[in-house]
TIKEBA-348535 format. One record per residue (C-alpha): residue number from 1; x, y, z; residue in one letter. Coordinates in steps of 0.5 Angstrom, whole numbers, padded with zeros to 4 digits, always signed. Example, Ala and Ser with C-alpha at 12.3 -4.5 7.8 and 13.67 -1.06 7.14 Angstrom:
+-----+-------+-------+-------+------+
! pos !     X !     Y !     Z ! code !
+-----+-------+-------+-------+------+
!   1 ! +0025 ! -0009 ! +0016 !    A !
!   2 ! +0027 ! -0002 ! +0014 !    S !
+-----+-------+-------+-------+------+
END
This chain:
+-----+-------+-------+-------+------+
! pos !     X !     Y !     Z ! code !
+-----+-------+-------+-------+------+
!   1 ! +0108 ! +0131 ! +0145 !    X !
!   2 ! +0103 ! +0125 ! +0146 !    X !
!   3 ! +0099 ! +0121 ! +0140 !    X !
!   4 ! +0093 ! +0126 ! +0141 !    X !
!   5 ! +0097 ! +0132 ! +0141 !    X !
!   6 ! +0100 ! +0130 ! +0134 !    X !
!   7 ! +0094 ! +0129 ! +0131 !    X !
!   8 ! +0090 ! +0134 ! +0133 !    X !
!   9 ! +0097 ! +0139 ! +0131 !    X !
!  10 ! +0096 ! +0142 ! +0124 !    X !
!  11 ! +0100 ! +0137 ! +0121 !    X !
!  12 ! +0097 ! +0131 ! +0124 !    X !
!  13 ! +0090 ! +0134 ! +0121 !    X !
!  14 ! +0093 ! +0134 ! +0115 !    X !
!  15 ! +0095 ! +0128 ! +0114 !    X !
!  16 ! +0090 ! +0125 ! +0117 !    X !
!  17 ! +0085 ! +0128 ! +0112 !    X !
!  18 ! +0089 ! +0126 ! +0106 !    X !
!  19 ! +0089 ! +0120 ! +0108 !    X !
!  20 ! +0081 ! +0119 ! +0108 !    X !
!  21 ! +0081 ! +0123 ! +0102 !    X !
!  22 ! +0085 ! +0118 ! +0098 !    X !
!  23 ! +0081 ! +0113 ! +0101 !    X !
!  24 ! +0075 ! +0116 ! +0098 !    X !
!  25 ! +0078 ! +0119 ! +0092 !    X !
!  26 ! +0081 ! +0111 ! +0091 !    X !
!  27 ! +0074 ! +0108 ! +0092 !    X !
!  28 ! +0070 ! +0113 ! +0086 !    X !
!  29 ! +0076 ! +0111 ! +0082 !    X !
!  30 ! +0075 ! +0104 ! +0082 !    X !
!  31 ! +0067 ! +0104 ! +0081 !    X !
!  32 ! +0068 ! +0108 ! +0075 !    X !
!  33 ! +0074 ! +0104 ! +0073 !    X !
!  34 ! +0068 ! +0098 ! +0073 !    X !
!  35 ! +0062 ! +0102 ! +0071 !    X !
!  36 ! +0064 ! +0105 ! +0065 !    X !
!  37 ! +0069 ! +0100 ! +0063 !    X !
!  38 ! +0075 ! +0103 ! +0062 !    X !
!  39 ! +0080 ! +0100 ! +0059 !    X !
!  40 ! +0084 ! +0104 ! +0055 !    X !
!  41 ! +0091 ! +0104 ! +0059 !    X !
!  42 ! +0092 ! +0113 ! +0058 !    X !
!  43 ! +0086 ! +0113 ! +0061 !    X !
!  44 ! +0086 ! +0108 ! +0066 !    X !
!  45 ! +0092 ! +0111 ! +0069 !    X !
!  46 ! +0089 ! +0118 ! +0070 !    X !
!  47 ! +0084 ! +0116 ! +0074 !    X !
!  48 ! +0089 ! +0112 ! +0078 !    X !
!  49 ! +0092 ! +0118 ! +0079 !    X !
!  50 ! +0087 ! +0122 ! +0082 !    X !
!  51 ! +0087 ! +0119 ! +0089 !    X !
!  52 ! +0094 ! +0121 ! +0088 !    X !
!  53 ! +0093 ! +0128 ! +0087 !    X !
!  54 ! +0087 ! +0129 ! +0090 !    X !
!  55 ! +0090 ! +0129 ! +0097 !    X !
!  56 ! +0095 ! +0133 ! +0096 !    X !
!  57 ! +0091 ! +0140 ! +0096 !    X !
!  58 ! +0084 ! +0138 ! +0098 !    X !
!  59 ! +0085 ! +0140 ! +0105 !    X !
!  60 ! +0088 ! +0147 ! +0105 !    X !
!  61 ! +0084 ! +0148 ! +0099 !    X !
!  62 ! +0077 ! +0147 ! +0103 !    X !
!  63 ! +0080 ! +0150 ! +0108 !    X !
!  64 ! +0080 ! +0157 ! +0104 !    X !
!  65 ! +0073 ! +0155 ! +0102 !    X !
!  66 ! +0070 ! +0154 ! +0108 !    X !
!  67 ! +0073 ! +0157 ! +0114 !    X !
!  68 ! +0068 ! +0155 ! +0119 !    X !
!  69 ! +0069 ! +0147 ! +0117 !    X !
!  70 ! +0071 ! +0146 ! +0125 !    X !
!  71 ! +0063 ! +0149 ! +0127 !    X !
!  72 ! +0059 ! +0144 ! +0130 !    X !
!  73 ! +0055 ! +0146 ! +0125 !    X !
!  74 ! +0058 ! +0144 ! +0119 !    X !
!  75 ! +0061 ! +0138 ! +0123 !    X !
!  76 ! +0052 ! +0136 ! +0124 !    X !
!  77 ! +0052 ! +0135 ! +0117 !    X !
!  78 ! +0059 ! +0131 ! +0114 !    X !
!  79 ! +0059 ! +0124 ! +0111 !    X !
!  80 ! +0064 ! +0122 ! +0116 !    X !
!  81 ! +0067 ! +0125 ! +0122 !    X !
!  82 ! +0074 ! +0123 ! +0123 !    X !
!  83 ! +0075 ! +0126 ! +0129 !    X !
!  84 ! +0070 ! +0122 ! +0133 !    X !
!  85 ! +0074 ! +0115 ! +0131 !    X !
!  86 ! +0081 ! +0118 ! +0132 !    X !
!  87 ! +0079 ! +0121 ! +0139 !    X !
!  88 ! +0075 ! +0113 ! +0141 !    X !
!  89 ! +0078 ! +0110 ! +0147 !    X !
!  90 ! +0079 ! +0103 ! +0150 !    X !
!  91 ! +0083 ! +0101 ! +0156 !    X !
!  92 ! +0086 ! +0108 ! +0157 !    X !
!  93 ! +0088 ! +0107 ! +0149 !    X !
!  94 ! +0086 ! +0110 ! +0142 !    X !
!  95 ! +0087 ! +0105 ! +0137 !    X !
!  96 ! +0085 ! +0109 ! +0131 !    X !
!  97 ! +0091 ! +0113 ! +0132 !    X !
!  98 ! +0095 ! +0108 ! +0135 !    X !
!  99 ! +0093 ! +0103 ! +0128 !    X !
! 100 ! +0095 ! +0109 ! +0123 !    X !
! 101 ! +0101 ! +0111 ! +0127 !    X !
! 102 ! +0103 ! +0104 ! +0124 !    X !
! 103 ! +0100 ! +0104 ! +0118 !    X !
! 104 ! +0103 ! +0111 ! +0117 !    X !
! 105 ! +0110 ! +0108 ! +0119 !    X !
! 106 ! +0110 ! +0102 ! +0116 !    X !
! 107 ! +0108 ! +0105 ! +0109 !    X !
! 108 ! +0113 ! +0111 ! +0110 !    X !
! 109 ! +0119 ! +0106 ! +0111 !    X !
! 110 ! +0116 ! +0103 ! +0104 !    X !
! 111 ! +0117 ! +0109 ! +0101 !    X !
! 112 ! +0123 ! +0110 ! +0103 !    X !
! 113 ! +0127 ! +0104 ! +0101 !    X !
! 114 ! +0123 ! +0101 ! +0096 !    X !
! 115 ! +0123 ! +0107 ! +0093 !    X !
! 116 ! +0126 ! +0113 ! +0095 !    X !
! 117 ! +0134 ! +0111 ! +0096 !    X !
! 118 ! +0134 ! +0106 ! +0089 !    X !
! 119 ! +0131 ! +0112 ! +0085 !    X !
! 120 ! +0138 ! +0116 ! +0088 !    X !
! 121 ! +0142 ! +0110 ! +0087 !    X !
! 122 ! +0139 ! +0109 ! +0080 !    X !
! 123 ! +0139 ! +0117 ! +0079 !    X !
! 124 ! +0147 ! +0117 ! +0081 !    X !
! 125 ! +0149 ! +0110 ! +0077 !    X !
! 126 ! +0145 ! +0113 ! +0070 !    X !
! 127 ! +0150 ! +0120 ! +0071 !    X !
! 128 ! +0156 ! +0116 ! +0070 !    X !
! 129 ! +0155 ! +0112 ! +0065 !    X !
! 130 ! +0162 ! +0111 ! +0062 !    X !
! 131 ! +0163 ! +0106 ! +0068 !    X !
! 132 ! +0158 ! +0101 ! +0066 !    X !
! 133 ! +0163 ! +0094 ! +0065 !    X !
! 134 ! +0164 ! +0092 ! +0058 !    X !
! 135 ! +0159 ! +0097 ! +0055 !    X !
! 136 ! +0160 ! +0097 ! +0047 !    X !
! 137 ! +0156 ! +0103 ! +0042 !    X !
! 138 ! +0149 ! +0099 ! +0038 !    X !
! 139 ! +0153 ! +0102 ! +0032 !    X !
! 140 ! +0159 ! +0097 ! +0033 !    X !
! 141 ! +0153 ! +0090 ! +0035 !    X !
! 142 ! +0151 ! +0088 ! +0028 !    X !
! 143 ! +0144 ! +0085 ! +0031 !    X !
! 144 ! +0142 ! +0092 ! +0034 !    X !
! 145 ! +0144 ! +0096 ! +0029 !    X !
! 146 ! +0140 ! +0092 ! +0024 !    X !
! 147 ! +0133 ! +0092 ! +0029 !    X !
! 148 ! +0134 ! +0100 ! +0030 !    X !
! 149 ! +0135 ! +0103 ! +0023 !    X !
! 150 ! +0127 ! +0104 ! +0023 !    X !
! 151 ! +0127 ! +0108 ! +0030 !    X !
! 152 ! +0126 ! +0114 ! +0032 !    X !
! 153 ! +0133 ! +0113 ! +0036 !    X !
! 154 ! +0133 ! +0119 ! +0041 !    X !
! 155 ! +0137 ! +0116 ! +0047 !    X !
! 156 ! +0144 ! +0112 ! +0046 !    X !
! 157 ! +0143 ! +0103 ! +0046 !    X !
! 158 ! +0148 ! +0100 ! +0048 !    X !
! 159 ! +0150 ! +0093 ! +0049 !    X !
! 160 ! +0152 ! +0091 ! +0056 !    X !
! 161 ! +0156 ! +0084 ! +0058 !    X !
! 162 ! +0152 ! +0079 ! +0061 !    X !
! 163 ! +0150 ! +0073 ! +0062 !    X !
! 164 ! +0142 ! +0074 ! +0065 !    X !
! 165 ! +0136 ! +0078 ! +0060 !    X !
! 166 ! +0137 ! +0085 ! +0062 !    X !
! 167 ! +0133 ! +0090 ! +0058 !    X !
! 168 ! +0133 ! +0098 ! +0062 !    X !
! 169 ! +0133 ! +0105 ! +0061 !    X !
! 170 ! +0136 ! +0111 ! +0064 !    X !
! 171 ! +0133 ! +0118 ! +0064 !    X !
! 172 ! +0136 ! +0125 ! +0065 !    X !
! 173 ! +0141 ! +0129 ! +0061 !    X !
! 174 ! +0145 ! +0122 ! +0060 !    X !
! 175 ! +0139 ! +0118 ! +0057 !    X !
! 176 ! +0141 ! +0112 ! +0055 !    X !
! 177 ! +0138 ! +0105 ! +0054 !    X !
! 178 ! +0142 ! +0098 ! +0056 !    X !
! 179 ! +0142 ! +0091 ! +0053 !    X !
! 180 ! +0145 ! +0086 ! +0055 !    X !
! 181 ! +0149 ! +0081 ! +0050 !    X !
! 182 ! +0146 ! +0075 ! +0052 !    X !
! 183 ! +0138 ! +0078 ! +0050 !    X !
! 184 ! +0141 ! +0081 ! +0044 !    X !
! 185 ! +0143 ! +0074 ! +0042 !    X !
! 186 ! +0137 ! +0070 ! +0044 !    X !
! 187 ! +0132 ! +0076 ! +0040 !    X !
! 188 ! +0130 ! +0076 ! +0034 !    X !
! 189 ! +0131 ! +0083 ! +0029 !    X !
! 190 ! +0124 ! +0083 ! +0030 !    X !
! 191 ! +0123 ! +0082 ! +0039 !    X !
! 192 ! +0129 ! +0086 ! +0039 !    X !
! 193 ! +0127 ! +0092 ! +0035 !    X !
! 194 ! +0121 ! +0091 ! +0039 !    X !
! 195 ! +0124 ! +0091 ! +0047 !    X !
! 196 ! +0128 ! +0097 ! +0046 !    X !
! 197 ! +0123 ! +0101 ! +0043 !    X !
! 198 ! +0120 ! +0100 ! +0049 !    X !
! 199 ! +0125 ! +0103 ! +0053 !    X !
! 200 ! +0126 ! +0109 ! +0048 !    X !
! 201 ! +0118 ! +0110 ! +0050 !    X !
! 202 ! +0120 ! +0110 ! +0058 !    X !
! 203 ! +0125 ! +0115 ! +0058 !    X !
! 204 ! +0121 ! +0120 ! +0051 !    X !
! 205 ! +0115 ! +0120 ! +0057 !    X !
! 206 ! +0120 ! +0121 ! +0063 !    X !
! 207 ! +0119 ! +0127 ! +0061 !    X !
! 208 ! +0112 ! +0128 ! +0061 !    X !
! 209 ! +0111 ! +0135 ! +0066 !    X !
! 210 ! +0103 ! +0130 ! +0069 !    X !
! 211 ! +0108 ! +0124 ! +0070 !    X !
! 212 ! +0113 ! +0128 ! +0073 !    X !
! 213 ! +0108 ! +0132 ! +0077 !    X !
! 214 ! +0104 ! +0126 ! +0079 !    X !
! 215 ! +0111 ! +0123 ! +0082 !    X !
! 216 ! +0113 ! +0129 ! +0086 !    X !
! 217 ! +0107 ! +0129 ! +0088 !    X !
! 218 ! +0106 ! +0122 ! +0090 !    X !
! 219 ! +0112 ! +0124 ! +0095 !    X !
! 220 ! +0109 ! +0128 ! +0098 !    X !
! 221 ! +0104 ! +0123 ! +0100 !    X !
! 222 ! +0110 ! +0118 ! +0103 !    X !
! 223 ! +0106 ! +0116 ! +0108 !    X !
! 224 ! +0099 ! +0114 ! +0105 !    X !
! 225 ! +0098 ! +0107 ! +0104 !    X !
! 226 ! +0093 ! +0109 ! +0099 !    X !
! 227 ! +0096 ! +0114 ! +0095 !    X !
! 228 ! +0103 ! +0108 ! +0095 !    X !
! 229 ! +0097 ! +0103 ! +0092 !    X !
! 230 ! +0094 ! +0108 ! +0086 !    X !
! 231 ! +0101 ! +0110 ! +0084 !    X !
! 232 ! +0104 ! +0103 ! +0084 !    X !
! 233 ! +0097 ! +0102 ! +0079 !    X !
! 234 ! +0098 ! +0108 ! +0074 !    X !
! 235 ! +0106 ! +0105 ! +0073 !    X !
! 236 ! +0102 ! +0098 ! +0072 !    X !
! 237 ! +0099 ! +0102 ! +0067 !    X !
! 238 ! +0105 ! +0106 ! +0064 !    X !
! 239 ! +0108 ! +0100 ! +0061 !    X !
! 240 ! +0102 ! +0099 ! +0057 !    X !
! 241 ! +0102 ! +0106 ! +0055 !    X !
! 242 ! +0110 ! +0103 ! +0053 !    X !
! 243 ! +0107 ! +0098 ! +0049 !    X !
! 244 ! +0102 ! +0102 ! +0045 !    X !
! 245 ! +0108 ! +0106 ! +0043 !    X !
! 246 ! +0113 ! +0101 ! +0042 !    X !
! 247 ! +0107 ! +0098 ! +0037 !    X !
! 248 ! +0106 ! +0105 ! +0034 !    X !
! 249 ! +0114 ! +0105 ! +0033 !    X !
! 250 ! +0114 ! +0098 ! +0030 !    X !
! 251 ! +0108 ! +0095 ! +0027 !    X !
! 252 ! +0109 ! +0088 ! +0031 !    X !
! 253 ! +0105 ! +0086 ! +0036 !    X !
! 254 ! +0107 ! +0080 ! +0036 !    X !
! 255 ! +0114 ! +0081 ! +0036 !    X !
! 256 ! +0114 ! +0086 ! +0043 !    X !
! 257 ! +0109 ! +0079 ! +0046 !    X !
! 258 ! +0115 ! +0075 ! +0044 !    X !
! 259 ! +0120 ! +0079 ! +0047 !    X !
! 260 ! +0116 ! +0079 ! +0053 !    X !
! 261 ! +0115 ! +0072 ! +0054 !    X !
! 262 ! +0122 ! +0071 ! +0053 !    X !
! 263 ! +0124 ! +0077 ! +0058 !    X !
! 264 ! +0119 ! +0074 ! +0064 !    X !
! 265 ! +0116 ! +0069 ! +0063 !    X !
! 266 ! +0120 ! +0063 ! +0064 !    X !
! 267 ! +0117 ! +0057 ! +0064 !    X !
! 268 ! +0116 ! +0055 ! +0071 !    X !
! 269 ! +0118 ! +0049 ! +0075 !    X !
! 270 ! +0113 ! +0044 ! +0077 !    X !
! 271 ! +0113 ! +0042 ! +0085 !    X !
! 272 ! +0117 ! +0037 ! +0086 !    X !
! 273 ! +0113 ! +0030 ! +0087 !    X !
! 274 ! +0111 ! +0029 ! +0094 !    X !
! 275 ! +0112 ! +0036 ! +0096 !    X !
! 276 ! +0108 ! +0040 ! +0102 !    X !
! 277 ! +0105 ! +0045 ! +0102 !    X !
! 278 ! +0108 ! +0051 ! +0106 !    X !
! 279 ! +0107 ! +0059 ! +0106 !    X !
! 280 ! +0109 ! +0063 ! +0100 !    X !
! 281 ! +0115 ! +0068 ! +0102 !    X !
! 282 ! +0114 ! +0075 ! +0101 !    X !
! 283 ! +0118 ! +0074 ! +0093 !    X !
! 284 ! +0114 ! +0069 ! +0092 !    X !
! 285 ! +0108 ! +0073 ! +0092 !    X !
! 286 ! +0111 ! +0079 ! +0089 !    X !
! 287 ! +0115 ! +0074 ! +0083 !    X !
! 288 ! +0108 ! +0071 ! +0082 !    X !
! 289 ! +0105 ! +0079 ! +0083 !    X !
! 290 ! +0110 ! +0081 ! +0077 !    X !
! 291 ! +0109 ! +0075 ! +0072 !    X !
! 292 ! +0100 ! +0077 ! +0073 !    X !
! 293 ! +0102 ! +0083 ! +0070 !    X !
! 294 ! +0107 ! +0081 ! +0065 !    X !
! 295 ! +0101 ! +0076 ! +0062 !    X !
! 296 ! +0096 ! +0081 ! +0063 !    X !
! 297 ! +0100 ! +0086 ! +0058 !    X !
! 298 ! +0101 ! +0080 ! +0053 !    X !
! 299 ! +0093 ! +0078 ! +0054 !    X !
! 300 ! +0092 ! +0085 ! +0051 !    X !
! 301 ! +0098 ! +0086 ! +0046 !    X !
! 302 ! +0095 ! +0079 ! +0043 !    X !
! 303 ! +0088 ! +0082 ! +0043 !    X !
! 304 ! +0089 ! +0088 ! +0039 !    X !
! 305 ! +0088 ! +0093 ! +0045 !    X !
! 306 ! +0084 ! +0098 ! +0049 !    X !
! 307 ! +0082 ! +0105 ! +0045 !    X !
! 308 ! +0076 ! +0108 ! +0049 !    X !
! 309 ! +0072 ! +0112 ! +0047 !    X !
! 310 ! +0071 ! +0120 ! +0048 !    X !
! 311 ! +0066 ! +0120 ! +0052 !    X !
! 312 ! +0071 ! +0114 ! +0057 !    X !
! 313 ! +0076 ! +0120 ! +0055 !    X !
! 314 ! +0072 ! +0125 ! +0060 !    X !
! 315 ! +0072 ! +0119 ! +0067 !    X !
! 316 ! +0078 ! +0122 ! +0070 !    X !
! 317 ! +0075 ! +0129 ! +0070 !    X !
! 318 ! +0068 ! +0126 ! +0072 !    X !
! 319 ! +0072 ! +0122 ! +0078 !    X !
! 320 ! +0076 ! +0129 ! +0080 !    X !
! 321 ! +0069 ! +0133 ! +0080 !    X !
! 322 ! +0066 ! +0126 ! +0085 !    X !
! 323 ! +0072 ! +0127 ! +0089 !    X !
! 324 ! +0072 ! +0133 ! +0091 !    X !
! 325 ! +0064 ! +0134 ! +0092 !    X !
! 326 ! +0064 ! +0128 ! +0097 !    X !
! 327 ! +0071 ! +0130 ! +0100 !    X !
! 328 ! +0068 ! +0137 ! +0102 !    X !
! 329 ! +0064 ! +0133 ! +0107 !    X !
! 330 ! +0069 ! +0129 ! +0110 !    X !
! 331 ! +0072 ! +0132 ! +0116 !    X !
+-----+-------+-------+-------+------+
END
C-alpha cells in the first residue's frame, strides 16, 4: 500500500486526526496554564492530561456526532483542513505525509525503548524481589527503623547494599520501597523519613484508576509526539504531588529539600581552564533537563507550596470543553 493509501485508510485517518487534535488540545492547555496561573501541581497535571486523552476518543466520538464530517459542506466551514496538506505535492512527493510518517516512527521507537520494555523489565524484576543482592527488612536497620515509626508504612523498606544513592519503589501485589545502605548512612532521621515517604506516595497513587487510565491511554497514543510530551509534563507534575504528601506525612519541608539536594543535586564540576567549548550530548541535555526539575520542585518546597483556588480547580474542565468544541472543527 502507498503512503497516500495508508493515510487515507481508516487507521491512518485516525491517527492523523489524533495527532491535530492533541496538538490543539496541548496549545489550549498551555494558555490556560499561563492565563489563570495555575500552580497547584494536582491541577496542573490534570490539565496536561487533556492532550492525552483527549485524542483518544474524539474522533470516533465526532464521528457518531456528525456523520456528514467528510461533506463538502462541513468541510467549507472547519478551522483547519488536514486533508489539503497531507495531499500537498512537490516533485512527484507529499512531504506532510513523508514528515509525519518520520515523526510518527521516530516517536513510536521512543516509546518503545525509553518506555514500554524498561517498565516490562522493571514489572518482571519488582515480582521477584527475594533476589535483590544484600537486601535486609528497615525493621533489622536501626536508622530506618527509627525514621519510619511516625509513617503510615503500607509497602515493605528495605535497605539494599550499595555504594551509589539510590532510593526506589516497586508497585504491584509485591509492593515494596528500596534504599541503599550508603543513603541511609549520608541521611539525617529527618531526610530519611522524608525520602521514603515519598516512595511510599509513588506506589499509594500507582494505584489511582485516572492515573492508571491516563497511562493505558497514553499507550494508545504511542505514536504521537504531543501526547508523549504532555504525558512526560504530568509525571514532572506527579513528584510534586510526591512532595506534597510526603510533607503531609512529615511535617518537614525542609527535610524532603535536604534529602533532595543530597539525592541529585551534586555540586557540579567546573570547566576545566582552558577549555573549548563543544556541543552538548544527548546526556548532557537530559542530566541538565533532570537537575532543572530537581531545583524547581525545591524552589517550591522552600516556597510553601501552590494551592489553587477553587475557581483553578475547575480549568481541567474548561480545558476539556475548549478542546472538543475547537477539535469539532478540525478534519
Amino acid at each position: 500500500m502507498s503512503l497516500s493509501g495508508i493515510f487515507h485508510s481508516s487507521p491512518g485517518l485516525y491517527v492523523t486526526q489524533a495527532f491535530f487534535h492533541s496538538l490543539v488540545a496541548s496549545i489550549v492547555a498551555e494558555i490556560a496554564v499561563k492565563a489563570w496561573d495555575v500552580r497547584d501541581p494536582v491541577v496542573r497535571q490534570r490539565v496536561f492530561l487533556v492532550p492525552v486523552i483527549a485524542p483518544v476518543f474524539l474522533f470516533p466520538l465526532f464521528r457518531i456526532v456528525s456523520p456528514g464530517r467528510d461533506s463538502i459542506h462541513f468541510r467549507l466551514g472547519t478551522i483547519f483542513e488536514s486533508g489539503r496538506w497531507l495531499e500537498l505535492e512537490m516533485l512527484g512527493t507529499h512531504p506532510v505525509m513523508g514528515g509525519l510518517a518520520v515523526v510518527f516512527t521516530i516517536t513510536t521507537l521512543v516509546f518503545l525503548f525509553q518506555e514500554l520494555i524498561p517498565i516490562l523489565r522493571h514489572s518482571f524484576e519488582s515480582g521477584k524481589p527475594e533476589k535483590a543482592v544484600g537486601k535486609v527488612d528497615c525493621l533489622e536497620d536501626p536508622a530506618i527503623r527509627a525514621a519510619m515509626e511516625t509513617l503510615p508504612v503500607l509497602p515493605a523498606v528495605f535497605v539494599v547494599e550499595d555504594d551509589d544513592f539510590l532510593i526506589y519503589s516497586t508497585t504491584g501485589k509485591r509492593a515494596a520501597v528500596y534504599v541503599s545502605s550508603s543513603l541511609v548512612a549520608a541521611l539525617t532521621e529527618e531526610e530519611l523519613r522524608s525520602a521514603v515517604a515519598h516512595e511510599i506516595s509513588h506506589v499509594v497513587r500507582s494505584r489511582h484508576p485516572m492515573l492508571v487510565a491516563a497511562y493505558l491511554l497514553r499507550a494508545l497514543m504511542f505514536f504521537n509526539p504531543v501526547v508523549l510530551m504532555e504525558f512526560r509534563r504530568a509525571a514532572q507534575e506527579e513528584e510534586k504531588v510526591c512532595d506534597e504528601f510526603a510533607v503531609s506525612v512529615t511535617r518537614n519541608r525542609r527535610g524532603l529539600v535536604q534529602a533532595l539536594r543530597k539525592l541529585y543535586l551534586p555540586p557540579e564540576a567546573p570547566p576545566p581552564p582552558n577549555a573549548r567549548k563543544t556541543r552538548k550530548t544527548a546526556k548532557e541535555i537530559e542530566e541538565r533537563s533532570h537537575r532543572l526539575n530537581i531545583e524547581s520542585r525545591i524552589s517550591r518546597l522552600e516556597s510553601g507550596g501552590d494551592h489553587d483556588s477553587g475557581v483553578r480547580s475547575l480549568v481541567p474542565a474548561a480545558v476539556a470543553v475548549a478542546v472538543v468544541l475547537i477539535n469539532y472543527f478540525i478534519v
